[in-house]
C-alpha positions in Angstrom: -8.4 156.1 -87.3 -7.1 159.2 -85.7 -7.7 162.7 -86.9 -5.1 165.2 -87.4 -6.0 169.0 -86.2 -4.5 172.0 -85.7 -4.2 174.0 -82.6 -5.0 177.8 -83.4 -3.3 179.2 -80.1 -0.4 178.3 -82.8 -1.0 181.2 -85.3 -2.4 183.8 -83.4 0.6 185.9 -84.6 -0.4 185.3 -88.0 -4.0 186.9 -88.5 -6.6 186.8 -90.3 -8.3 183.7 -89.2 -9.5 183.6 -92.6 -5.5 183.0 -94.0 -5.1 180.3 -91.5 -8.3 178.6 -92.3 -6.7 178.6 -95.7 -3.6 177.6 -95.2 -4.5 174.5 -93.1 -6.7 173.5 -96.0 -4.2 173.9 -98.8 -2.0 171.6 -96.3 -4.1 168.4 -95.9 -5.7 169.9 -92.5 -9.3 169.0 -92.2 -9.7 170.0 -88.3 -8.3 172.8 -86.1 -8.9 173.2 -82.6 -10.5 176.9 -81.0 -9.3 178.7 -78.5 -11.0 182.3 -77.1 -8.8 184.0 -79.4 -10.9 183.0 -82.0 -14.2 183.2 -80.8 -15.5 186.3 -80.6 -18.6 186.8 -77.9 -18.5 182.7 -77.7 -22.5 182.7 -78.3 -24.4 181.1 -80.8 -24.1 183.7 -83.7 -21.0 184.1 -82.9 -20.4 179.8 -83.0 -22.8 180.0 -86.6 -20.1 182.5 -87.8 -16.8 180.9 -87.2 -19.1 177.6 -88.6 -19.2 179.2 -91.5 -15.8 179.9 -92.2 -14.4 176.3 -91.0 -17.0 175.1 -93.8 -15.6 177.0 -96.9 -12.4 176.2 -96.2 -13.3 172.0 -95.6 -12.6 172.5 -91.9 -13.9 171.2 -88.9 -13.3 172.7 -85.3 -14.6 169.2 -83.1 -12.6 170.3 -79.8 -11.9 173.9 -78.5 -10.6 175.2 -74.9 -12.5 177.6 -73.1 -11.4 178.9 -70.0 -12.4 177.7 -66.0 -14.1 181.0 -65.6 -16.1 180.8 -69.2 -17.0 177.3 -68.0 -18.2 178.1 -64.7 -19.7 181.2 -65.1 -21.7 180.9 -68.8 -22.7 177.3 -69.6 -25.6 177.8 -71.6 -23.4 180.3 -73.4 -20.9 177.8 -74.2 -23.2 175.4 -74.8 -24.9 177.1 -77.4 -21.7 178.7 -79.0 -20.1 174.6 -79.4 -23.1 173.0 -80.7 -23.5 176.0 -83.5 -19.8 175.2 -84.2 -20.0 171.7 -84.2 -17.6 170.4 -81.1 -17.6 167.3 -79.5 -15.2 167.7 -76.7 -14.6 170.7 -74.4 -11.2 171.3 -72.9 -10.3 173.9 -70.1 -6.7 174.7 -71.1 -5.0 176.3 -68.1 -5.1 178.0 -64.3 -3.2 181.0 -63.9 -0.3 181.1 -61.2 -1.8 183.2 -59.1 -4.9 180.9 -59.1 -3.0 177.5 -58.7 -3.3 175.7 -55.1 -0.1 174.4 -53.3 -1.1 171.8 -51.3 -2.9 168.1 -51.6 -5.7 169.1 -50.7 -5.9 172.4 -52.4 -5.1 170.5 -55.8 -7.8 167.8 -54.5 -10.5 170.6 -54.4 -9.2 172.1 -57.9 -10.3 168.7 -58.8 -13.7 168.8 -57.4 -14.1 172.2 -59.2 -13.3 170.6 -62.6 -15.9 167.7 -61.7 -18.8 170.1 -61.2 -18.0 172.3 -63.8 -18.1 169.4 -66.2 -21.8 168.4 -65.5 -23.7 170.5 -67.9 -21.1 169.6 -71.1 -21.5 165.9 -70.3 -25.1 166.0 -69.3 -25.0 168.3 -73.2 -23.0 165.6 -74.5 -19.8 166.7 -74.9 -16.4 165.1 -73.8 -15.0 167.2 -71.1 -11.6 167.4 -70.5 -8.3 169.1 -68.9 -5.7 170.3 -71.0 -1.9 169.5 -68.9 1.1 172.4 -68.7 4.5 171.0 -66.8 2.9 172.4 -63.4 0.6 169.6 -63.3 3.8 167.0 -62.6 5.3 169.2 -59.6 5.7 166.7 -56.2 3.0 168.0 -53.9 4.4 167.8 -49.2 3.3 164.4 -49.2 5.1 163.2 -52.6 2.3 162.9 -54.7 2.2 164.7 -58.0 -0.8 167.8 -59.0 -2.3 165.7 -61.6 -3.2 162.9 -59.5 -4.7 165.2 -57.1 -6.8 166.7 -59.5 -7.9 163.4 -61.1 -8.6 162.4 -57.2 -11.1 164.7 -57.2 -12.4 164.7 -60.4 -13.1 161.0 -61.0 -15.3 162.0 -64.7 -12.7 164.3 -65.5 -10.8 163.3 -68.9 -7.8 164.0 -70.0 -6.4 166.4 -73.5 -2.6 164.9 -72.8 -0.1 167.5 -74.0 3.3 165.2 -74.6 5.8 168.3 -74.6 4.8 169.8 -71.7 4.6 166.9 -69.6 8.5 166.1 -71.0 9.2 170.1 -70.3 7.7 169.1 -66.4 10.6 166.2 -66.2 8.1 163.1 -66.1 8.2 160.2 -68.6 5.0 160.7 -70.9 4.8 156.8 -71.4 4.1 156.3 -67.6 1.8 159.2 -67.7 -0.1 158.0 -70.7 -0.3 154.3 -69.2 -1.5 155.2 -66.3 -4.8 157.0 -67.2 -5.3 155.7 -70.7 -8.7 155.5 -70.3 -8.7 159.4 -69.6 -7.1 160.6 -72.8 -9.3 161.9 -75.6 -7.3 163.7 -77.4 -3.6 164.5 -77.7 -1.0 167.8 -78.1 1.7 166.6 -80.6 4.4 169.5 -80.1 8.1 169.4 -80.0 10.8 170.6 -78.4 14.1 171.9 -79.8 17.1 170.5 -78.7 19.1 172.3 -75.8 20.4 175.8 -76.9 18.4 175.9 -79.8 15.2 177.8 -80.6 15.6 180.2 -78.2 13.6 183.0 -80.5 10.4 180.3 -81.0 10.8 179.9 -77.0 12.4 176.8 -77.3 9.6 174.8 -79.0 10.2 173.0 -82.4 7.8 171.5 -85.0 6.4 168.1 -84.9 9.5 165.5 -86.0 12.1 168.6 -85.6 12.9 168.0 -82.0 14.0 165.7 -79.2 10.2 164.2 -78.3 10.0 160.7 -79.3 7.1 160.8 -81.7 8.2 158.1 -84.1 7.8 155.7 -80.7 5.1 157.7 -78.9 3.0 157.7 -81.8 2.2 153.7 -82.0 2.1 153.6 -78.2 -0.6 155.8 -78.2 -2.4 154.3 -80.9 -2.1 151.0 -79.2 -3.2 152.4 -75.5 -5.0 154.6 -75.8 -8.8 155.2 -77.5 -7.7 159.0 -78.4 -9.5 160.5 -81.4 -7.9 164.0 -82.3 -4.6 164.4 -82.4 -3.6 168.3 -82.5 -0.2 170.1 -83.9 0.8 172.9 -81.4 3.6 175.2 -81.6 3.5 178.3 -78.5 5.8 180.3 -80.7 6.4 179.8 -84.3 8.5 182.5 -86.5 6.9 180.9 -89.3 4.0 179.8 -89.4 4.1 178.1 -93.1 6.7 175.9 -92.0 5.1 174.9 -89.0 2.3 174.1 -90.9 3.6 172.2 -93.6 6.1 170.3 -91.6 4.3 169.3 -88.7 1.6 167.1 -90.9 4.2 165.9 -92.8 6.2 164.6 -89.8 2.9 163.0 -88.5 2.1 161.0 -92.0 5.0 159.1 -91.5 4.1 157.7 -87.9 
């Protein structure tokens, strides 16, 4: 059975961590996802600290997205800072605009770079995976799209599928999803609002509020794909309580 988590990235508005933790619990949450927000130095004391916060509030924090240069630059740090926290899968989350390639092969070699910097988590035992924006479904000179590319050349490389933004980067997330099933380990459930509306939460809504298919989405990805964690996200809530409370509510009934 699927877990239900909690992407923190979502109430970073909202401190202190220690509210969050609380809330999540008090609303059926038993996992939330990290994000270097929330991790202080991101070494072991640091990991054996925020461990000890998810435990007295019932929490677990099993995935968490560090960033390409964390990952590159400080594995043993990372390393050491997930295993005191207990993850199991390691996501990078994002490459900055100015860092993003705009050619095949460019995208190609991203790819490559995600392959090698994967080796220590996998050889450590963690999942390793890439976390998708809308930029990732852009038509490349030849007519192939960025996330094929980087897949190309990152053949261990799996795959944290965030519907919303691939819907916000015009592609059809049942196509996506089919196609590399065997990729996804975990998935974003977001929403989006409706055309016009939301403008002040950036035009995001919360899970079963908006115009993403989840009451059909949900059952396909059950059916194809193996994913384990499936995590509420919201970029820009003005409150976070009803974000919260609504989004695990919506996903119940899936």
């Amino acid at each position: 059975m699927e877990k239900f988590s909690f992407q923190l990235f979502s109430s970073r508005n909202y401190p202190p961590l220690e509210d969050v933790f609380k809330l999540l619990a008090a609303n059926g949450y038993s996992y939330a996802e990290g994000f270097g927000g929330v991790y202080g130095d991101a070494d072991e004391a640091a990991g054996k600290a925020l461990k000890a916060q998810l435990d007295a509030n019932g929490l677990a924090m099993p995935t968490g997205h560090f960033s390409i240069d964390a990952l590159e630059q400080n594995p043993d740090k990372v390393i050491a800072f997930a295993k005191a926290v207990g993850m199991e899968i390691i996501i990078c989350p994002y490459l900055m605009p100015d860092q993003r390639p705009n050619s095949v092969e460019g995208w190609t070699d991203f790819g490559r770079r995600l392959q090698k910097a994967g080796q220590p988590y996998r050889a450590a035992g963690f999942g390793f995976a890439w976390h998708n924006h809308d930029f990732e479904f852009a038509a490349l000179e030849d007519g192939s799209v960025v996330l094929d590319r980087i897949f190309e050349g990152a053949p261990d490389l799996d795959w944290e599928a965030d519907i919303a933004w691939i819907v916000r980067g015009k592609a059809d997330p049942f196509a996506w999803i089919e196609k590399y099933k065997d990729k996804v380990l975990t998935v974003h459930v977001k929403d989006i609002a409706p055309a016009g509306e939301a403008a002040d939460e950036g035009g995001w809504a919360d899970v079963g509020h908006g115009v993403v298919p989840w009451a059909k989405l949900m059952p396909f990805l059950r059916e194809t794909t193996s994913a384990k964690y499936y995590i509420a996200e919201h970029d820009n809530p003005n409150d976070l309580k009803r974000m919260v409370s609504r989004s695990i509510a919506s996903f119940k009934t899936y």
